[in-house]
N, C-alpha and C positions, 0 to 999 in steps of 0.2 A: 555587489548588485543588490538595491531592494527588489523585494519580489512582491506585487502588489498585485495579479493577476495570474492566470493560468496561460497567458499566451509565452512567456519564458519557461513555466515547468513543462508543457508536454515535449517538447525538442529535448529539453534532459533526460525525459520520461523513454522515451522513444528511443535516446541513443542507448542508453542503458540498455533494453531490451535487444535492440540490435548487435550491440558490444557482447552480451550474454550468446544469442545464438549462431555467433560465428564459431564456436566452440562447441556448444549447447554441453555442456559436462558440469553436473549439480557440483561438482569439486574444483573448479578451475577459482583461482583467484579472482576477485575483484580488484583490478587495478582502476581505480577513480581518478580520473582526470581532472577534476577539479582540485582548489585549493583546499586544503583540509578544514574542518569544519567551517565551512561558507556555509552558506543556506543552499547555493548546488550542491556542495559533495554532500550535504544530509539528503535532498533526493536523490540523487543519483545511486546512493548505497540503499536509500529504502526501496528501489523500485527492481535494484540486484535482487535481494531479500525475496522480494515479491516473486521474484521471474525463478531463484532456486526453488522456493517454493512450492508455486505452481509444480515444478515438474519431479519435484519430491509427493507431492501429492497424488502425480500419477503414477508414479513408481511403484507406489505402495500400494495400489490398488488392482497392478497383477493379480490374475487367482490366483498364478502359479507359485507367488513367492514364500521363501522360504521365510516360517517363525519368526525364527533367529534375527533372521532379516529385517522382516518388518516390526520386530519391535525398535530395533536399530534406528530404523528411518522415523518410527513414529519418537523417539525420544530427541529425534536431528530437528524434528518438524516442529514440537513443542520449543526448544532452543530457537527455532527461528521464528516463532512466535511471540519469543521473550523479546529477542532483539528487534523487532518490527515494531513492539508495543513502544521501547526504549525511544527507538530513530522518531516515531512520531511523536513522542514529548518533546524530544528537541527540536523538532519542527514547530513545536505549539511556542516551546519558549522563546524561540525567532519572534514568534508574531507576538507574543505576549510584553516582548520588550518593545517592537515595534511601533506598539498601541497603547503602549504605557502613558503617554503624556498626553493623547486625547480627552478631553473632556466630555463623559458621554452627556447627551441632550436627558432635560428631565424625563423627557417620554423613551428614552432608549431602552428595547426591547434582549432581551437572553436570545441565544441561539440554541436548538438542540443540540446540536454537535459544535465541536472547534474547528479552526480553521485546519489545522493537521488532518484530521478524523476525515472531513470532509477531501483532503487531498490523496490521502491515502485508499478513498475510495473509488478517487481519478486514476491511481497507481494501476489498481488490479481493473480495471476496467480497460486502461490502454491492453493489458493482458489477454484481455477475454476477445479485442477487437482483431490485434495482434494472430491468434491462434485462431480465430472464427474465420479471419481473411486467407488461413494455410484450409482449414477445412472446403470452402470456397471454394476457390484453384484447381482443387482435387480435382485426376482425371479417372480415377478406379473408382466412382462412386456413382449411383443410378442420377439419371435427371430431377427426379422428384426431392432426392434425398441436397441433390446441389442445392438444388430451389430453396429447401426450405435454411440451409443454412445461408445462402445469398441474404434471405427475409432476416434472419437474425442477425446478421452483420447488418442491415439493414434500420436494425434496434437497434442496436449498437451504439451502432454511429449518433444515430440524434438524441439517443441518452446522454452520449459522451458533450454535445453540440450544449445539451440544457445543462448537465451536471458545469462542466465550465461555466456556464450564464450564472448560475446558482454562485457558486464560487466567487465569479469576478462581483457580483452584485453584494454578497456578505461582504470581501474585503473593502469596498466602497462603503458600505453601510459601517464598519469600525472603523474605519478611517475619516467618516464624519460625525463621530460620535454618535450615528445609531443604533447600533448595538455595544453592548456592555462585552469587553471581552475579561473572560472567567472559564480557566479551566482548571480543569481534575483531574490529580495523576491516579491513572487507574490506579486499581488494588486488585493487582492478581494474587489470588492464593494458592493458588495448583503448584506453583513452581518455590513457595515458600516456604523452609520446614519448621515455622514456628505457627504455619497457620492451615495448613492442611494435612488433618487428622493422619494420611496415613503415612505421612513422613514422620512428624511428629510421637506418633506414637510408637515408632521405631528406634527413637532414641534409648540411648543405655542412662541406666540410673545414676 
């Protein structure tokens, strides 16, 4: 399948997250239903990522937990930051092949973000709508406190309505040679030991 909009990724988006919390366990397998590296199975495993994450995020933010523990989860968390960075390069190099034989217009403008970047911030946002609509629902919580998270699902939701419009409109815009597509593999250094001092400096002579 090409994927030229956001009305095919959020139903991958969506199952994924649904497929996560029938289990809801940061440890449970991802089994990906899609074909293996298609342009679904790259989201559908970045939006896994996203959804362990998330709840590694909360995990970690008990008062009660122990040290030991959370330095555990915070070096699981940094890993899954490695590999989310990864999944969305190859999301980029999908569209970067995609767009490869376009001719951009003389006037064709940069984007600030790539088409990935920009999906990936579709990913955690199905998250936040996801978890804002369990907050909601809630029946152990005062009226005032419903209200105001109804209002933020509320933003949500027509964040999520424009961030798609944004999306569908860039890949329209590369697709008729209005924008120039060019992207950047990040340079993470934290996770590097030839480029952050304190791995680095840890080496034996």
């Amino acid at each position: 399948m090409i994927i030229l909009s956001t009305e095919p990724i959020l139903p991958i988006f969506n199952q994924a997250i649904a497929d996560y919390h029938q289990f809801d366990d940061v440890d449970h397998p991802c089994h990906n239903p899609y074909e293996e590296k298609t342009i679904e199975w790259y989201l559908y495993n970045k939006v896994w990522i996203d959804t362990v994450q998330w709840h590694l995020e909360d995990l970690i933010r008990d008062p009660n937990i122990d040290p030991v523990e959370a330095l555990a989860l915070k070096r699981r968390i940094d890993k899954s930051n490695q590999n989310r960075t990864d999944l969305v390069e190859m999301i980029d190099y999908y569209y970067q092949l995609l767009f490869q034989r376009v001719e951009p217009k003389a006037d064709a403008t940069l984007n600030t973000e790539s088409p990935a970047w920009a999906i990936d911030r579709l990913s955690i946002l199905q998250l936040k709508i996801y978890h804002m609509k369990i907050e909601a629902e809630r029946t152990d919580i005062s009226e005032e406190q419903k209200a105001k998270c109804e209002e933020k699902l509320r933003v949500l939701q027509e964040q999520n309505t424009d961030l798609c419009t944004a999306i569908d409109q860039l890949m329209e815009a590369y697709k008729n040679g209005e924008k120039v597509m060019k992207v950047y593999k990040q340079m993470k250094m934290y996770n590097d030991p030839n480029l952050n001092p304190v791995l680095y400096g840890q080496k034996q002579p």
